[in-house]
N, C-alpha and C positions, 0 to 999 in steps of 0.2 A: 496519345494518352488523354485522355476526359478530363476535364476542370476535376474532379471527383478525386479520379485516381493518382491524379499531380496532390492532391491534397495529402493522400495518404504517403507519397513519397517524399512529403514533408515531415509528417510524421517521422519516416522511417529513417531520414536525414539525421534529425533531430534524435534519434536512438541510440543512432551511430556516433555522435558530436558527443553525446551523454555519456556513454560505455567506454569507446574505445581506451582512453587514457588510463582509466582502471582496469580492463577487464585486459589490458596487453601489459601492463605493468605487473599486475598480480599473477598472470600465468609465468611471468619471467621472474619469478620469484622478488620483484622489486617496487613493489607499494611504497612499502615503507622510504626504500631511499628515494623514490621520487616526488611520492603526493605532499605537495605543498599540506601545512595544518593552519590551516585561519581561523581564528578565533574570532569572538566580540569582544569591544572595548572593554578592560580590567578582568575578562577573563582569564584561566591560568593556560597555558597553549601547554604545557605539561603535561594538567591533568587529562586535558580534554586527547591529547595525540594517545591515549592507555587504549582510546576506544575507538578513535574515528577512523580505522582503518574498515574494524567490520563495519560500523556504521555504513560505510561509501558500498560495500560489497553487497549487505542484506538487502539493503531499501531497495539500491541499481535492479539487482535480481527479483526482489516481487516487482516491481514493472515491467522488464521483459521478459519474466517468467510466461505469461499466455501468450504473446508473438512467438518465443522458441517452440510452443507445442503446438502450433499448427502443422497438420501433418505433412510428412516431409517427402510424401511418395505425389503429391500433386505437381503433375509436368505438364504445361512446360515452368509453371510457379516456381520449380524448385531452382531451373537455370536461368532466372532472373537475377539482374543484379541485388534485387532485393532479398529473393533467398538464398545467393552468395552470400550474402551480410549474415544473414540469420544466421545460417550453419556457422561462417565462421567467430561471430561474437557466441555461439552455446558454446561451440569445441575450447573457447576460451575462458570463458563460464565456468566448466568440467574440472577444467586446468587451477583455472582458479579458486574453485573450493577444496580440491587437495590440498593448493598450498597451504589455504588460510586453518587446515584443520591439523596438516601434520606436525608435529612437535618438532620436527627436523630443520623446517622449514624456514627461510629468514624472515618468510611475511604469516608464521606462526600466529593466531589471532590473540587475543585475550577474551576466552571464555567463562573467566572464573573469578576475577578480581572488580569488586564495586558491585554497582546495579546494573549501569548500562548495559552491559552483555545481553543481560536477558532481554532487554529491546531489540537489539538485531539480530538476535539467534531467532527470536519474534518473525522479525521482516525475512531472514533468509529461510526460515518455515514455510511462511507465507509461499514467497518463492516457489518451492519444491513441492507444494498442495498444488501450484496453478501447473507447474510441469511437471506431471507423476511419471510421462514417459521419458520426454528429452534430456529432463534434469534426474531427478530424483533415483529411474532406475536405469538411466545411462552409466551412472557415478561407477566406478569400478568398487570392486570390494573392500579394498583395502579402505578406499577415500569415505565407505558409509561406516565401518568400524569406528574410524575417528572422528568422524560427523557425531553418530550415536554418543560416544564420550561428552565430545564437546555440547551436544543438547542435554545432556542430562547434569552437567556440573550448571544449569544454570537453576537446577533446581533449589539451590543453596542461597538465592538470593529473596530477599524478606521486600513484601509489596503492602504497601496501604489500600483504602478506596478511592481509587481513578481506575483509569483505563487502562490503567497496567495490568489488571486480573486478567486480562484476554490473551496477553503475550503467554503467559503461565499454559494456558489451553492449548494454543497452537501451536506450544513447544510439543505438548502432550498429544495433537494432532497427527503431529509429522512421524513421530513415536511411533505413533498405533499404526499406521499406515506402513513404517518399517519393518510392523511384528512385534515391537518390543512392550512392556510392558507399560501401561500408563496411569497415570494416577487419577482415578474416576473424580477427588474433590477438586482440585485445580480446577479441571471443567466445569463441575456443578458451582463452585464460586465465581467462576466469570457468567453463565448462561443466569442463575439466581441474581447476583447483583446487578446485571445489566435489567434486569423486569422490574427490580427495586426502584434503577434509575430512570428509567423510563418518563417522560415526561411531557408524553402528550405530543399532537403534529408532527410527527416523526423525528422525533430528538430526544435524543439520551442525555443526561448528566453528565460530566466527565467525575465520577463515584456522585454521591448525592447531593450537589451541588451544578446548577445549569451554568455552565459557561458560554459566552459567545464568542467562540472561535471554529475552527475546521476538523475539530478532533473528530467531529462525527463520521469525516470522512478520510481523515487521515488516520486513524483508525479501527475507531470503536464498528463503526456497522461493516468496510468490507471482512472486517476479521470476525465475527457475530457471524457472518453467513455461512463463511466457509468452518468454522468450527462447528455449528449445524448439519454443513455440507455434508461434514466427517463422521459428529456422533450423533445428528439424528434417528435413527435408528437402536442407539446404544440405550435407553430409557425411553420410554409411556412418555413420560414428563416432557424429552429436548424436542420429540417428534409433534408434539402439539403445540413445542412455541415459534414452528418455524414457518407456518403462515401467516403470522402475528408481526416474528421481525423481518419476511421480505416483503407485508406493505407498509411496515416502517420504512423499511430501504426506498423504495419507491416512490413516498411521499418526501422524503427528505432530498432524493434526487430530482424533483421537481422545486424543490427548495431552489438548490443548486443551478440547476438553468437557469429559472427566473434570476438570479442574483447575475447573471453574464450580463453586461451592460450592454446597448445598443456598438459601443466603441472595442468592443471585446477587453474590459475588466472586469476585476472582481471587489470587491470591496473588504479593504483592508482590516477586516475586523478580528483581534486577537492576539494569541501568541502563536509563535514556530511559523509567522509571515515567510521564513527562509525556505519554505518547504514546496514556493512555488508552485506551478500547477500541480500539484500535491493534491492541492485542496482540491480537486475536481475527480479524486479517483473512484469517490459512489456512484455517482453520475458514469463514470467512465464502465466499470463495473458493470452496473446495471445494463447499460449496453450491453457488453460482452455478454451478461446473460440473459438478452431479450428482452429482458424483465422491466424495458422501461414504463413511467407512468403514463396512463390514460391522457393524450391530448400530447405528448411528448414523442417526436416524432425522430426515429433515427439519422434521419438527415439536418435536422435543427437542431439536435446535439451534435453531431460532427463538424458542422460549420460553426455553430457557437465556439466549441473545442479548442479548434483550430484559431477562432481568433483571440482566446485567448493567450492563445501556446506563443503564437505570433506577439504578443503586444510582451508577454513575459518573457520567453526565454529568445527571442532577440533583439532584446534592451542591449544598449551598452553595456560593458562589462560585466554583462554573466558571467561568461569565461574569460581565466585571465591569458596571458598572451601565451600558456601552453597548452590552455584547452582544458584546463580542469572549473568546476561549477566554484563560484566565490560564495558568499552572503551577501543575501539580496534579496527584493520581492520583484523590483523592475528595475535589474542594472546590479552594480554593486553599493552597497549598502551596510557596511559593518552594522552601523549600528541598531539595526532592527535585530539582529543577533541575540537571544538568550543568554545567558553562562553556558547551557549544557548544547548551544550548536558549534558545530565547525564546521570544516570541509567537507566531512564525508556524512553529515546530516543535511548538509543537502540536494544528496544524491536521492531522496524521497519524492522529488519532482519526478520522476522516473514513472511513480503511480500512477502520474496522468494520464501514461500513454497504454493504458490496457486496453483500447480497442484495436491494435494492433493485432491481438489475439483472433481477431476477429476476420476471416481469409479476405480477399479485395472482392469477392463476388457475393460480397455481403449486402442487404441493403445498404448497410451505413453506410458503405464507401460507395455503390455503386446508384441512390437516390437524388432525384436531381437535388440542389443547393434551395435551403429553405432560410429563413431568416428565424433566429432564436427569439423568445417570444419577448425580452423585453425592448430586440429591434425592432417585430411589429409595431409593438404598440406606439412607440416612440417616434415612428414612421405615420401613426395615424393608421393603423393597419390592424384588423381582427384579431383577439386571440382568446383563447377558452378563460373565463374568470375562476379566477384561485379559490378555493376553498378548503379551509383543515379540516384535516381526518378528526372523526370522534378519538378522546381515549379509548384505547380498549380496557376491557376486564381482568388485566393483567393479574392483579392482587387476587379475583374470584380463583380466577384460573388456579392460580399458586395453592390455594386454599383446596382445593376439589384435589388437588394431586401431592397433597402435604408437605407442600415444599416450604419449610418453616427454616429460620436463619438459626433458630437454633441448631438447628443437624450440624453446621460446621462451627468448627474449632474457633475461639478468640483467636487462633495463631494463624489462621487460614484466612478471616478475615481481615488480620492486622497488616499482612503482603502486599508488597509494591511499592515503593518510593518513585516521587522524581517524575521530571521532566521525559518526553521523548526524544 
């Protein structure tokens, strides 16, 4: 095996470490009695255990959602130990979004009580957009009847302006994608307000206000691309802002490199620190869609990646002594914790590993080992000098295709509370 492809076996190590405890729990119908609920200090473990089951299940699954859809007819790939693992973490995947949707069921989720819901019905969208074959129309019939139920009670939950207007979308995403019918404002209030927020260098507001944390990548731009992914073509209008937000994406994932330290960290700036390699999944993304930036080389993102995956998620006490994810950014760490995380919010580290998606005869994986660009530099060694993107014309634009704020409702813009 090539230094390269030992890499990626780390990786897929690391996938395995992540899943297994959830995704063998929840197919044996037993989440619930086993997943430890940890909170942060004075939060309520009560309220937060209503939700953090989906939580653990949605985020897990948009991460290895594009690893399972790699195609499964590649041999001898498929009789590798590596795509042993695959097949059998999907087959348990499958297993496990039946339970969590049928009413029957003792790991039944909570689709309809609070806000939260609508954040991981969010992430397991997400999910089923990156696997339309393995997951999405593997699912037996019965399992998408009550998948469909369960997406559609989350339309009952009321959002403000943040970044919650995109969950609303790619509920409506997954929808349309199943046949059913979908609500054109949701979308047009997440793609409009995100152009509102927009804020120059490849960075959005979290609603209209700039924050400096990872939301941009935990999830306002990879859910922005793929809700484009879906309804670009649906409107004149989504079809013309989607080469606008993917050299957003691309500047901001060159953001993202540059921030990987010569020592493989990241700089702890923000809230939902629990989210761990989380924070890297535009970056990771953009890989998987080639789409990286100019002077951003796949092999100096894989090796940055990597050191970081390495210096995070094998700190002391990530997992505790049964192998489930704690609170923590490097180790365990309660008190970096929000009120609104636990156990299964920090199963979003999971995002980091979307280049998984990506088959081993990829360049990423198969490019010799490059030094990410703030090791060159900090080595005394060359690397292309940074420069921000002009704004664009974002407001002209809106303007030439009438996309005024009045067209939606005070009620449509009032949607979304809360944390993710």
């Amino acid at each position: 095996m090539t230094d390269d492809l030992a890499e990626r076996a780390q990786w897929v190590e690391l996938a395995r470490r992540i899943a297994t405890p959830v995704l063998t729990a929840l197919a044996a119908g037993k989440l619930k009695a086993t997943m430890p609920v940890e909170v942060a200090p004075g939060a309520s473990r009560e309220e937060r255990a209503q939700f953090t089951h989906l939580e653990a299940l949605g985020r897990l699954l948009a991460g290895l959602a594009p690893w399972f859809e790699l195609p499964w007819f590649e041999l001898p790939a498929e009789e590798s130990d590596e795509g042993k693992l695959r097949r059998e973490l999907r087959d348990l995947a499958l297993r496990g979004i039946d339970a969590a949707t049928d009413p029957a069921s003792p790991d039944f989720m909570n689709f309809s009580v609070g806000q939260q819901p609508l954040v991981d019905v969010a992430f397991l969208s997400h999910a089923l957009l990156r696997a339309p074959t393995h997951l999405l129309a593997a699912l037996p019939a019965r399992t998408k009847a009550n998948l469909i139920t369960a997406l559609k009670k989350t339309r009952i939950v009321e959002v403000n302006d943040c970044n919650w207007v995109l969950f609303g979308a790619i509920v409506e995403a997954i929808l349309f994608k199943m046949g059913e019918e979908w609500v054109v404002k949701r979308v047009e209030l997440a793609l409009l307000s995100h152009e509102k927020w927009f804020k120059g260098d490849g960075v959005y507001g979290d609603g209209p206000n700039f924050h400096w944390d990872y939301y941009n990548s935990f999830t306002i731009q990879p859910m922005l691309l793929d809700v484009l992914e879906v309804f670009g073509r649906e409107r004149a209008a989504w079809t013309m802002l989607k080469p606008a937000v993917v050299e957003r994406a691309r500047r901001y994932a060159a953001i993202l490199e540059r921030f990987i330290s010569p020592e493989g960290t990241l700089p702890p700036i923000g809230r939902s620190l629990a989210y761990r390699i989380g924070a890297l999944q535009l970056l990771g993304q953009m890989a998987l869609r080639h789409e990286l930036p100019q002077g951003v080389s796949p092999a100096q993102v894989r090796c940055g990646m990597t050191a970081v995956m390495r210096r995070m998620m094998n700190a002391p006490g990530t997992f505790d002594e049964t192998g489930w994810l704690t609170i923590g950014y490097a180790g365990h760490q309660p008190f970096l914790g929000e009120p609104y995380i636990s156990t299964g919010s920090t199963y979003l580290c999971a995002v980091g590993l979307l280049p998984l998606g990506l088959p081993a005869t990829d360049p990423f994986w198969q490019s010799p080992a490059e030094d990410w660009t703030a090791r060159r530099l900090w080595s005394g060694a060359e690397a292309p000098i940074d420069h921000a993107t002009p704004r664009p014309l974002q407001y002209t634009l809106m303007q030439r295709l009438r996309w005024r704020a009045g067209r939606l409702s005070a009620k449509m813009r009032a949607r979304l509370k809360g944390g993710v």
